[in-house]
C-alpha positions in Angstrom: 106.7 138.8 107.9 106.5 135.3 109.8 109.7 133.5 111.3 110.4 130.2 110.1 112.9 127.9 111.3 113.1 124.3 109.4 114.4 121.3 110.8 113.9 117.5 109.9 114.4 114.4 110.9 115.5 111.7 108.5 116.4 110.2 105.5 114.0 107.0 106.1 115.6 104.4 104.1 114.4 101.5 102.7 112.9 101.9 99.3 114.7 100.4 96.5 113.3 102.8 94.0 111.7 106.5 93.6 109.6 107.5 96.0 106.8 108.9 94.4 104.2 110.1 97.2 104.2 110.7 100.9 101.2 111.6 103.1 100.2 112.3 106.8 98.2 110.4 108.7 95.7 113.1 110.7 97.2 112.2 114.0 100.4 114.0 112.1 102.7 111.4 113.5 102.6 109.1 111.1 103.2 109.1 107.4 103.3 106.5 104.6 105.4 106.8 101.3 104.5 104.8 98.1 107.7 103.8 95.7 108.6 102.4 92.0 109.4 99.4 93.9 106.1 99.0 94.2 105.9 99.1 97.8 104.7 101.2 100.4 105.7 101.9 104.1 104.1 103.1 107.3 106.5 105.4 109.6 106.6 107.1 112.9 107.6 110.6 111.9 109.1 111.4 114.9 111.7 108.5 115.5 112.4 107.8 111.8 111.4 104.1 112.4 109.1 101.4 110.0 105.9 100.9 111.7 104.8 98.9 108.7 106.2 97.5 105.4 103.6 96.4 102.3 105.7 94.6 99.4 104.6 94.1 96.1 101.3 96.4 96.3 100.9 96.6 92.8 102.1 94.6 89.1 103.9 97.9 88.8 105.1 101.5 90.0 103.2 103.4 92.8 102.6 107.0 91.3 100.2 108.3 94.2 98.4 107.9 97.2 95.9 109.4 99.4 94.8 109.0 103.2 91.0 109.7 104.3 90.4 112.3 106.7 89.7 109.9 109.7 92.9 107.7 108.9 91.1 104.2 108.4 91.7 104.1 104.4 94.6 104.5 102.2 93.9 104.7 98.3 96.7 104.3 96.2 97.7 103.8 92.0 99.8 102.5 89.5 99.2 101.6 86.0 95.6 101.1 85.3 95.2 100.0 88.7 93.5 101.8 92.2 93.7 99.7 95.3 91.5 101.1 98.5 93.3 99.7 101.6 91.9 99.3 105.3 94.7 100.6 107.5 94.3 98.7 110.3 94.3 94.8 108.9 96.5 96.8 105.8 94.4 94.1 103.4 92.8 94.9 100.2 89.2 96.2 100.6 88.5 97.4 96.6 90.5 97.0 93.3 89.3 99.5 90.8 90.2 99.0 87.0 88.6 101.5 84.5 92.1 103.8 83.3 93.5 102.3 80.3 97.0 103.5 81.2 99.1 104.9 84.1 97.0 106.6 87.1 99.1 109.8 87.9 96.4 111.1 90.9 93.8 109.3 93.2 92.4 111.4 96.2 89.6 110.6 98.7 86.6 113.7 99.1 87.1 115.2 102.5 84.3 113.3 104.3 86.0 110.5 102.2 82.7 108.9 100.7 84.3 109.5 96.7 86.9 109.0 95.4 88.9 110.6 92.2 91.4 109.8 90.2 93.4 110.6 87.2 95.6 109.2 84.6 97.9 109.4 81.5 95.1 108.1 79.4 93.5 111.7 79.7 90.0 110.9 81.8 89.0 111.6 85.1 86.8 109.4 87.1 84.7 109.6 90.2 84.4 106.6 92.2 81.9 105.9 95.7 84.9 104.6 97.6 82.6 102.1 100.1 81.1 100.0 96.6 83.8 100.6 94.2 81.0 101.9 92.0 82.1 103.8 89.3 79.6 107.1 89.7 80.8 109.2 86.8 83.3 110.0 84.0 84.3 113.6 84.0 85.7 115.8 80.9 86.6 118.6 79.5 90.6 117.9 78.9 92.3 117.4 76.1 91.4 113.7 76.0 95.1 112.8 74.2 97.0 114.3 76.9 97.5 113.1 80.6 95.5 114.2 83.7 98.2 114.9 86.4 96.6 116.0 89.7 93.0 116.4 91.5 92.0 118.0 94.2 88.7 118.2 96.5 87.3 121.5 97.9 87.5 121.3 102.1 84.0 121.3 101.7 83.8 118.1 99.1 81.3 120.5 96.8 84.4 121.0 94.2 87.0 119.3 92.2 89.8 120.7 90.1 92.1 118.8 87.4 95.1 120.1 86.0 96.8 118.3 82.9 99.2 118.4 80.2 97.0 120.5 78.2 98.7 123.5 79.8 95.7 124.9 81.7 94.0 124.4 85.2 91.7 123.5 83.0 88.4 122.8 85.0 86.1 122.7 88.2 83.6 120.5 88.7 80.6 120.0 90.7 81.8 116.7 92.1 77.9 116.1 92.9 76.4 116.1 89.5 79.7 116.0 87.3 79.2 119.8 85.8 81.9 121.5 84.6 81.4 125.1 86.6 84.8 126.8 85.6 87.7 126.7 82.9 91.0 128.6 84.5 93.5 129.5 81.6 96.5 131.3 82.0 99.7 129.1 82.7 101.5 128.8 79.2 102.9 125.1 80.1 102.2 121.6 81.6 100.1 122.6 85.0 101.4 120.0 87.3 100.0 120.5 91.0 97.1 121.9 92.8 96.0 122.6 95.8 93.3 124.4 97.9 93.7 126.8 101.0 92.0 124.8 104.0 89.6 127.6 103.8 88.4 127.2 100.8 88.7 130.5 99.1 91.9 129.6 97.4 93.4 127.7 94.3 97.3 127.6 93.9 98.5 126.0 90.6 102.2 125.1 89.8 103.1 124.5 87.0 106.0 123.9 83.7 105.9 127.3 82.9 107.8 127.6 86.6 105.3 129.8 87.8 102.2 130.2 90.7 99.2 131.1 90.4 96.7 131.3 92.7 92.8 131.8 91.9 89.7 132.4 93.4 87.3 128.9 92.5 84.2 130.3 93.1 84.4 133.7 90.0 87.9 131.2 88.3 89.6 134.9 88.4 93.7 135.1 89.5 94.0 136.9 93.0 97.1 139.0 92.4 99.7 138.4 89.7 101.6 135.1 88.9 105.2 134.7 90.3 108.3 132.8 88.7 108.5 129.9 92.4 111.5 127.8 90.9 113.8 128.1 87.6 112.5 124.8 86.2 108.9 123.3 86.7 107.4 123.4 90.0 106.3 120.1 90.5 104.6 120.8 94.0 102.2 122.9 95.9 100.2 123.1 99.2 99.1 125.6 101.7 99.9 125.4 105.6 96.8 124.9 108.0 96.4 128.7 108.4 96.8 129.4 104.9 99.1 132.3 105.3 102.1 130.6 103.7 102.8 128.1 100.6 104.9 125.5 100.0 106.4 124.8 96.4 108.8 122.1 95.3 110.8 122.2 91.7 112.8 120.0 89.7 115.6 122.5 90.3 116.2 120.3 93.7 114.9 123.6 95.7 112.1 124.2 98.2 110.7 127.1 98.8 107.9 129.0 101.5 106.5 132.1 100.6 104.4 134.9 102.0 100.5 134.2 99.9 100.1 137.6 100.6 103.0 139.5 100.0 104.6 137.0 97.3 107.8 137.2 99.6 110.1 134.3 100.2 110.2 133.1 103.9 112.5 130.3 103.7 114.7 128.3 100.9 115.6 124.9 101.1 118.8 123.9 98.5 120.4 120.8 99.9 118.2 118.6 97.3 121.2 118.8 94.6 120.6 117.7 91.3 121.3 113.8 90.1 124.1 113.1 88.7 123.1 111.6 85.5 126.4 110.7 83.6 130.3 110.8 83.7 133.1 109.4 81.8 137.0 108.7 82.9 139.2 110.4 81.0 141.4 108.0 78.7 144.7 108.8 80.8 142.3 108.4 84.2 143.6 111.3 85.4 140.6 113.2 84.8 136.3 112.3 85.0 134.0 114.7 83.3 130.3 114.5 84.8 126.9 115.8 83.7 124.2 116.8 85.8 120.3 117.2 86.0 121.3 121.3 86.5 122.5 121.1 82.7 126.2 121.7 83.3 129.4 119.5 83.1 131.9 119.1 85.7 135.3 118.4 85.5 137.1 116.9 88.7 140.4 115.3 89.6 140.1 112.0 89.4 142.7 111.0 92.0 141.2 113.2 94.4 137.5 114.7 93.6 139.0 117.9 93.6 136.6 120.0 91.0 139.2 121.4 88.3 137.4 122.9 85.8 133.0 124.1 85.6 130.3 124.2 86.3 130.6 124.8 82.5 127.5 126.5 81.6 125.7 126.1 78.0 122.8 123.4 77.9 119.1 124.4 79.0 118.4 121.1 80.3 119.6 118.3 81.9 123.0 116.9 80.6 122.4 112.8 79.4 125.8 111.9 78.7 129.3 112.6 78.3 132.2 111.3 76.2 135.7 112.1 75.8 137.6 112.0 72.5 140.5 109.4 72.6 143.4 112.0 73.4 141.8 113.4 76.2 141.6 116.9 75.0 138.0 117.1 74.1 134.8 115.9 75.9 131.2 115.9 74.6 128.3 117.0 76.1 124.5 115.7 75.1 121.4 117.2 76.5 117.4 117.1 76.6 117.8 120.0 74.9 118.5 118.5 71.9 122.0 120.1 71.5 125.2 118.5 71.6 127.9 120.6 72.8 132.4 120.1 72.8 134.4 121.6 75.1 138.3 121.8 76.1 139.2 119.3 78.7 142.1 121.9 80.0 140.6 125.1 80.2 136.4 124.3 79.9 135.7 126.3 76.8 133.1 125.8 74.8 134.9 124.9 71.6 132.0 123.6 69.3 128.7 123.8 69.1 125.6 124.0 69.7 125.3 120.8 67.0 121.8 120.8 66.1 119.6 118.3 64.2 117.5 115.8 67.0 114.3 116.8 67.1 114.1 115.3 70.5 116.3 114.6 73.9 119.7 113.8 72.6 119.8 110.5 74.6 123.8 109.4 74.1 127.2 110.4 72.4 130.3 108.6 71.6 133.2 109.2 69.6 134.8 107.2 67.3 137.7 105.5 68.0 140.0 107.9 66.1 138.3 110.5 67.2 137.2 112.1 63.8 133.4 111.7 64.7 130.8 111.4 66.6 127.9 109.5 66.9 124.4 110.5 69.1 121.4 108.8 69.8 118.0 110.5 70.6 114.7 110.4 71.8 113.8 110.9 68.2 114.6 107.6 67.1 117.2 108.8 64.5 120.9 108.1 65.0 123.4 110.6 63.6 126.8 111.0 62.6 129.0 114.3 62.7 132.1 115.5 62.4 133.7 115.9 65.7 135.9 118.8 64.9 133.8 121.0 62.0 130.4 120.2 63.7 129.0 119.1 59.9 126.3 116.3 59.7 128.1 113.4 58.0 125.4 111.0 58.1 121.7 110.4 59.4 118.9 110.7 60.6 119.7 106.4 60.7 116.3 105.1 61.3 115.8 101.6 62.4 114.8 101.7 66.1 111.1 102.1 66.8 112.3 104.1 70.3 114.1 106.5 71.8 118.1 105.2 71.3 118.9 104.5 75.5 122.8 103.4 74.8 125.7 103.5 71.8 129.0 101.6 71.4 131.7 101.8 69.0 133.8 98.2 68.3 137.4 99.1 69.3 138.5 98.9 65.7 135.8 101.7 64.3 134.2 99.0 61.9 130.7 98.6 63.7 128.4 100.7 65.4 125.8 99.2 68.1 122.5 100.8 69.4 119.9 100.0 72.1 116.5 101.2 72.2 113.4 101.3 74.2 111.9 99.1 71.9 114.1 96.3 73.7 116.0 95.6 70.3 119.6 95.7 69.6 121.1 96.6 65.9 124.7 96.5 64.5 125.4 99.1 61.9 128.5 99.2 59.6 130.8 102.1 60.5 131.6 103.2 57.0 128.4 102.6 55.2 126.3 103.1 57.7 123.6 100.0 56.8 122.1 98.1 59.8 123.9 95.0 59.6 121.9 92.6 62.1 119.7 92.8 65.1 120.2 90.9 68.3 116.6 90.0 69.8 116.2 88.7 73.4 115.6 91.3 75.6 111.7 91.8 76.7 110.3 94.0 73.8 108.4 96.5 75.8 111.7 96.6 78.2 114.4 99.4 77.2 118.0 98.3 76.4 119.6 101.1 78.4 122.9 100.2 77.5 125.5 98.1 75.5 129.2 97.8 75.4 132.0 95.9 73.7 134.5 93.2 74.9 138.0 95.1 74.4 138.4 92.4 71.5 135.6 94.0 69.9 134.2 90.0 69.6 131.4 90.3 72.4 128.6 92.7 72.9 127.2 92.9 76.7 123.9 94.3 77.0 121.2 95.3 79.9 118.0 96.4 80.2 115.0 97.0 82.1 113.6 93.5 82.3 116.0 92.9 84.8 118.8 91.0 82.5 122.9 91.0 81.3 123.1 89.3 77.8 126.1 88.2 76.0 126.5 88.3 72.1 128.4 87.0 69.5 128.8 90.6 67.4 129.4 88.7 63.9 126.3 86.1 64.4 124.2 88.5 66.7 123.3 85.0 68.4 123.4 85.1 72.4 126.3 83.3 73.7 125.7 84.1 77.9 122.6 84.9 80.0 120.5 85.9 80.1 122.0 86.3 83.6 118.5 86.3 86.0 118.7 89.4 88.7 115.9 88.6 91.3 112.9 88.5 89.5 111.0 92.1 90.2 108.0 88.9 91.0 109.5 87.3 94.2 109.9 88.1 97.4 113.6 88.6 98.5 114.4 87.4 102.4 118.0 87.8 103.5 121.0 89.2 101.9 120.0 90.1 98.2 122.5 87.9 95.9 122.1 90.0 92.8 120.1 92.8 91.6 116.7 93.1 92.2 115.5 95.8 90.3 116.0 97.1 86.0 119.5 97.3 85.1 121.2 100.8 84.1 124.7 101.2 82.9 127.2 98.3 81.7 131.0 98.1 81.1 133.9 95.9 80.3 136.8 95.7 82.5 140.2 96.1 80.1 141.1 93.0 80.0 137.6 91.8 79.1 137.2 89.3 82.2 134.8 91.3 84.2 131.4 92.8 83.3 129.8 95.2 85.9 126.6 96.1 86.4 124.3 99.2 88.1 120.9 99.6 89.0 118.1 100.9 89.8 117.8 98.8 93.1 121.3 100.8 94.4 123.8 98.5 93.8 126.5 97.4 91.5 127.5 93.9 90.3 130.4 92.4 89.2 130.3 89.1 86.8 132.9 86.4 85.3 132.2 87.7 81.8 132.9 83.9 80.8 129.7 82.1 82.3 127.9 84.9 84.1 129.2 83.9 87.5 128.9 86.5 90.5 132.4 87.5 91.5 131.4 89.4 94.6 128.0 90.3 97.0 126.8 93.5 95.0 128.2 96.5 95.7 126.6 98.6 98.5 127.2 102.8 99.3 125.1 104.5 96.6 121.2 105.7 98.0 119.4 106.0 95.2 119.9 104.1 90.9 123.3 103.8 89.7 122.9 105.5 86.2 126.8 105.0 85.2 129.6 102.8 86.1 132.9 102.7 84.7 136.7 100.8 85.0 139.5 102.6 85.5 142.4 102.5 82.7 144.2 99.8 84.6 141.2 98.0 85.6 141.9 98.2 89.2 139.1 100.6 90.1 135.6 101.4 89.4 133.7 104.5 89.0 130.3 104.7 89.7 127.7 107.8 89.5 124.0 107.8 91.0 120.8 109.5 91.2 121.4 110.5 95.4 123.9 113.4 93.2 127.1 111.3 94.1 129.8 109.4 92.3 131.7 106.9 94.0 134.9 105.0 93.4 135.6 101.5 94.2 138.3 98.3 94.4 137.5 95.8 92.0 139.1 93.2 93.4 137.5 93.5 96.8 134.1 95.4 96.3 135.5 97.9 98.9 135.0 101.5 98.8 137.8 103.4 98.4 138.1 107.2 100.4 136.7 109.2 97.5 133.2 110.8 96.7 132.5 113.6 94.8 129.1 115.6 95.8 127.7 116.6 92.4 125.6 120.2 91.5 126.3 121.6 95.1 
């Protein structure tokens, strides 16, 4: 048994958005992380500072990275796109285009003469990473499913691929192309790889929340498969001696295990899950919240104290909340395609599982009466139940061509409003349920993530991932504000940023309809003169990662805010200042 103690320095800041990859430089006192902002960064490990800051690497997210073994390149790639840099001058030495769609994996041959990468569109190529030539097209995938890692053997002789197609599907002579083995026996999505520095090992993790590690020269499993995490591992890689391995999971837990023994050495748990949703009870006295752990959470909302949960029932992540106008109820919608009611004063589970999407159930709101209850899903399909039998009143509604991102009643019950990721907007009739009009504007290829009505039930306020608030006239569906411009995701920012900078998230009305605020994926929250699209105050600064839900308090005085860094924050909404309360979510 080895003795490990963990410590770390850290967090780095400065991203904007996910960071998707980090690397060591050989000396192992540098690194460099690669973001969704589209950036990357150089730091010194040991100090925590920014050695060097590259903006705008690519037209759009950074999935991946990799450093030759000497230290002098850096490959990295984003969608359709694989830049090799030189990391002294940090300028663009090759461009590579030949994946049709996003590039999930590039990685440089250990004596760092090829290069391979991988992508959603389902191939695998090999590249000479001096000439930019492309050298050869590998396959043996499932050609309609996406390509998720690669990795080199220490001695460059060997590549494997893992992919959606649930296997560790192939190795290849990275010499001549040949597909030498074809490793089946994960039952889900195999999502990392990695070899043992000594060559003599292969550990896969993947969906099915399970290792496995295999011999690559006979493709045979060395020893039996463990359960690593209880949802997918997302990460694996051996230490230099390759007595130990490291695995990461969504389940917000790292782990370090014995590779002989199977025996967990050491368990890291302070990576909470996000918070993904709340909602303010309609007294304010309460806020229900669901989390990336699949459970709702029901705290005090005066102090943060937690009153009632976790309350247990979803398999999968939670998407949204909603309480019923008297308080007494509050619905739950999950990726696991269920919605589920519970009693706001003693957590039961009082209804459900409702059953129907055929896909993550994306949003929920009751009706203002309360009688029903209307969800949105990744399906397409809206549907209408009611709230206290659970019976399907009405649906599948199809009009969207995309998941449904965001639903809003009209205070008086008439009308019905969806947003989709096919960048549309469409008004539906309450009681006959027929699309009455669409409101077009938003970039199509940009989801509307969410929409919300004036308290006069006149105005519709919309936002979405092209980085723009809209205003609408509900009875004409014309646009009667905006859009409002955030920084343009294009331009470099120098200074103070002045509004968002990055796709916008969540959307709400204050009560007396004057104020529309904003959050986003850039961190902050906005607050804007709902007449003319004016900024009323600097954006909103405390939250460390996107701002996935904002709400006003009853009285309008306060606003709630909840974010992907697993917090929820309250604010003054006269001032912008943050007011002594934060909740810590999924700990």
């Amino acid at each position: 048994m080895h003795d490990y103690e963990v410590t770390g320095t850290g967090p780095f800041g400065g991203h904007t958005n996910y960071v998707a990859t980090v690397a060591y430089f050989p000396d192992g006192k540098h690194a460099v992380s690669a973001s969704h902002d589209r950036s990357i960064r150089k730091w010194d490990v040991r100090t925590g500072t920014l050695v060097k800051e590259l903006l705008r690497c690519h037209s759009d997210s950074i999935y991946s990275l990799s450093i030759s073994f000497d230290g002098k390149r850096l490959a990295t790639c984003a969608h359709g796109s694989i830049k090799v840099w030189d990391c002294v001058e940090w300028e663009v030495i090759l461009d590579l285009s030949a994946h049709s769609q996003w590039v999930h994996c590039v990685r440089f041959s250990p004596d760092a003469k090829l290069l391979a990468s991988a992508g959603h569109d389902g191939e695998l190529f090999l590249w000479d990473s001096e000439t930019g030539e492309k050298l050869k097209t590998m396959t043996g995938h499932d050609s309609t499913l996406p390509v998720w890692a690669v990795a080199f053997s220490p001695d460059g002789r060997k590549l494997a691929s893992c992919s959606q197609d649930g296997t560790l599907r192939v190795i290849y002579d990275s010499l001549s192309g040949r597909t030498l083995l074809d490793l089946k026996g994960h039952t889900d999505t195999v999502w990392a790889l990695s070899f043992s520095h000594n060559g003599t090992q292969l550990a896969s993790g993947s969906a099915d929340r399970t290792i496995r590690i295999w011999d690559p020269s006979s493709g045979e499993t060395i020893g039996e498969p463990w359960e690593a995490h209880s949802d997918y591992v997302s990460n694996v890689a051996y230490s230099p001696d390759d007595k130990v391995i490291a695995t990461a999971g969504m389940d917000g837990v790292v782990r370090i295990w014995d590779v002989a023994t199977r025996a967990k050495l050491v368990e890291i748990t302070d990576h909470p899950a996000a918070v993904r949703c709340f909602r303010l009870s309609p007294d304010g006295n309460q806020l229900a919240s669901g989390c990336d752990d699949g459970n709702v959470r029901v705290y005090d909302a005066r102090t943060g104290a937690l009153v009632l949960g976790p309350l247990e029932g979803h398999t999968d992540l939670v998407r949204a909340i909603a309480y019923c106008p008297d308080g007494t109820r509050i619905a739950s919608c999950s990726d696991d395609c269920t919605i589920l009611i519970w009693d706001s004063v003693t957590g039961n589970m009082v209804l459900g599982p409702l059953e129907g999407h055929v896909d993550w159930v994306t949003c929920v709101e009751y009706s203002p009466d309360g009688k029903t209850l209307l969800t949105g899903s990744h399906d397409t399909t809206l549907r209408l139940w009611d709230s206290f039998t659970g019976k399907l009143i009405a649906g599948p509604l199809r009009r969207h061509h995309g998941a449904v991102c965001g639903l809003s009643h009209s205070p008086d019950g008439a009308r019905l409003v969806s947003g989709a990721d096919d960048g549309t907007i469409r008004v539906w009739d309450a009681s006959t349920r027929e699309k009455l009009r669409s409101m077009v504007g938003h970039d199509s290829i940009s989801p509307v993530w969410a929409v919300a009505f004036s308290p006069d039930g006149r105005k519709l306020a919309s936002c979405s991932e092209d980085v723009t608030l809209r205003i609408w006239d509900v009875d004409t569906a014309e646009m009667i504000a905006g859009p409002f411009e955030t920084a343009s995701r294009l331009s470099v920012i120098l200074g103070p940023l002045k509004r968002h900078s990055s796709s916008l998230r969540c959307v709400a009305y204050s009560p007396d309809g004057s104020t529309i605020c904003t959050g986003s994926d850039d961190h902050t929250i906005c607050l804007w003169d709902a007449k003319n699209g004016d900024l009323l105050l600097d954006p909103l600064r405390g939250h460390k990662q996107s701002v996935l839900s904002v709400a006003f308090s009853p009285d309008g005085r306060h606003i709630l805010s909840g974010s992907w860094d697993n917090t929820l924050k309250l604010w003054n909404s006269a001032s912008g200042e943050l007011v002594n309360f934060s909740v810590r979510q999924c700990t």
